[in-house]
C-alpha positions, 0 to 999 in steps of 0.5 A: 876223139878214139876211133875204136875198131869193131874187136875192141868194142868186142872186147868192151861188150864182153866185158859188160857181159861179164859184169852180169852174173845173173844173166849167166845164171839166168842163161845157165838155169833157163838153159838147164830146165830147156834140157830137163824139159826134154829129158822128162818129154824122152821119157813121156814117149810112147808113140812108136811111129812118132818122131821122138827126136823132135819131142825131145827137142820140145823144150825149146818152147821154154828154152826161145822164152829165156835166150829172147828175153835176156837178149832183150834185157842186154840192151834195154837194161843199158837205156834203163840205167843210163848206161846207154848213153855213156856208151853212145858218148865214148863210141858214138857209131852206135852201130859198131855198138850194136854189132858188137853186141849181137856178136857176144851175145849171139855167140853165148846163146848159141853156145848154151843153146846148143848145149841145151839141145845135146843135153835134151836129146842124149838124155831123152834118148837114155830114158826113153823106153823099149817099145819106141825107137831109139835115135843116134845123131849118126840117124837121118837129119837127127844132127841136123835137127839137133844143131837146127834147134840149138841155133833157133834158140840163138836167133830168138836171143838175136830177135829179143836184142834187135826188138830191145834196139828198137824199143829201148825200154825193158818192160815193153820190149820183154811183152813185145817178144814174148806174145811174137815168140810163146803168144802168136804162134799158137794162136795162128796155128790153132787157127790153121792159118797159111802164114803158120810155116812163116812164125819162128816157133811154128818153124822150130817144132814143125821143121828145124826140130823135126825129123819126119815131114810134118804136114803143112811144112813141107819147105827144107829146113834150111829154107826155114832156118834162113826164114827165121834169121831173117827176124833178127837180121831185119830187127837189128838193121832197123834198130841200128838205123833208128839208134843212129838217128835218136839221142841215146 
């Protein structure tokens, strides 16, 4: 039996990545409405005292809902045609698989992502008007609020795979990670619960997408960064685990 090393099944993932024309579509779309949707936020600026770095970087909210799901569908879309298992036969460490897989897919996403965010940012910042401040990325914590933001929306692509991993099944694991991501945030910060600063889209908006201290979240970013991939990295450890012990 071939024995194949962790790049080459890099490469084979990859290669399937790029057989998906509509995912990169998708990705490229969804990633262009994310910076639109902070473009059009820029411009709806009035607040001189606010923090218009942060508004810009708003459409994350759109942006988490498309890197997870698609992350999601990278892997069910293989158990609901069947290609799962004629992966799994040819390479059956079927964590080697999965890494591979949260490599190409993790780097795709952070790449667009960041993309996104830059693009929000520089182009709200061209729209917004006199009265309010205008931010550079040579501004305090402005680059690392950028980059932050580019990166969550990478982790929720990682969280929507290692959710799919456990799930296996496209329709259930697309709801699952849109009510963790869009659904449960909200409602528990509209509820002004405690557990608020632990939720990845709470930490988003209120901290990694934040220039000035938000109350209630008075963590460094960095703190909250590290909480966030906590999500994927556990998802994942937990669906490899479970891919090792199930008939692909």
């Amino acid at each position: 039996m071939t024995r194949y090393t962790f790049w080459q099944v890099v490469r084979m993932e990859l290669r399937k990545a790029r057989s998906l024309p509509s995912v990169t579509w998708t990705l490229l779309i969804g990633m262009a409405a994310t910076a639109a949707l902070g473009v059009l936020a820029g411009y709806n600026t009035r607040d001189p005292g606010g923090d218009p770095t942060s508004n810009m970087l708003a459409g994350i909210l759109l942006g988490q809902v498309i890197t997870g799901v698609l992350g999601a569908l990278a892997i069910t879309g293989e158990f609901d045609s069947g290609m799962a298992a004629v992966t799994f036969a040819a390479i059956p460490r079927r964590r080697l698989v999965l890494a591979a897989k949260a490599l190409v897919w993790g780097v795709a996403f952070l790449a667009a992502g960041e993309a996104a965010v830059l693009a929000a940012f520089l182009g709200g910042t061209a729209v917004l008007r006199a009265s309010v401040p205008h931010p550079s990325l040579a501004s305090p914590d402005v680059l690392r609020a950028v980059l932050m933001t580019g990166a969550y929306l990478a982790l929720a692509g990682l969280i929507g795979l290692g959710t799919g991993a456990l799930i296996r099944h496209g329709t259930a694991t697309v709801a699952t990670v849109i009510a963790g991501l869009f659904v449960l945030p909200p409602v528990v910060g509209a509820a002004g619960h405690g557990s608020g600063k632990l939720l990845p889209e709470l930490i988003a908006g209120n901290s990694l997408a934040a220039v000035k201290p938000v109350p209630g979240f008075t963590w460094s970013p960095w703190l909250e960064l590290a909480i966030v991939a906590l999500y994927p990295a556990v998802l994942l450890l937990a669906g490899a685990w479970l891919l090792e012990r199930r008939d692909a």
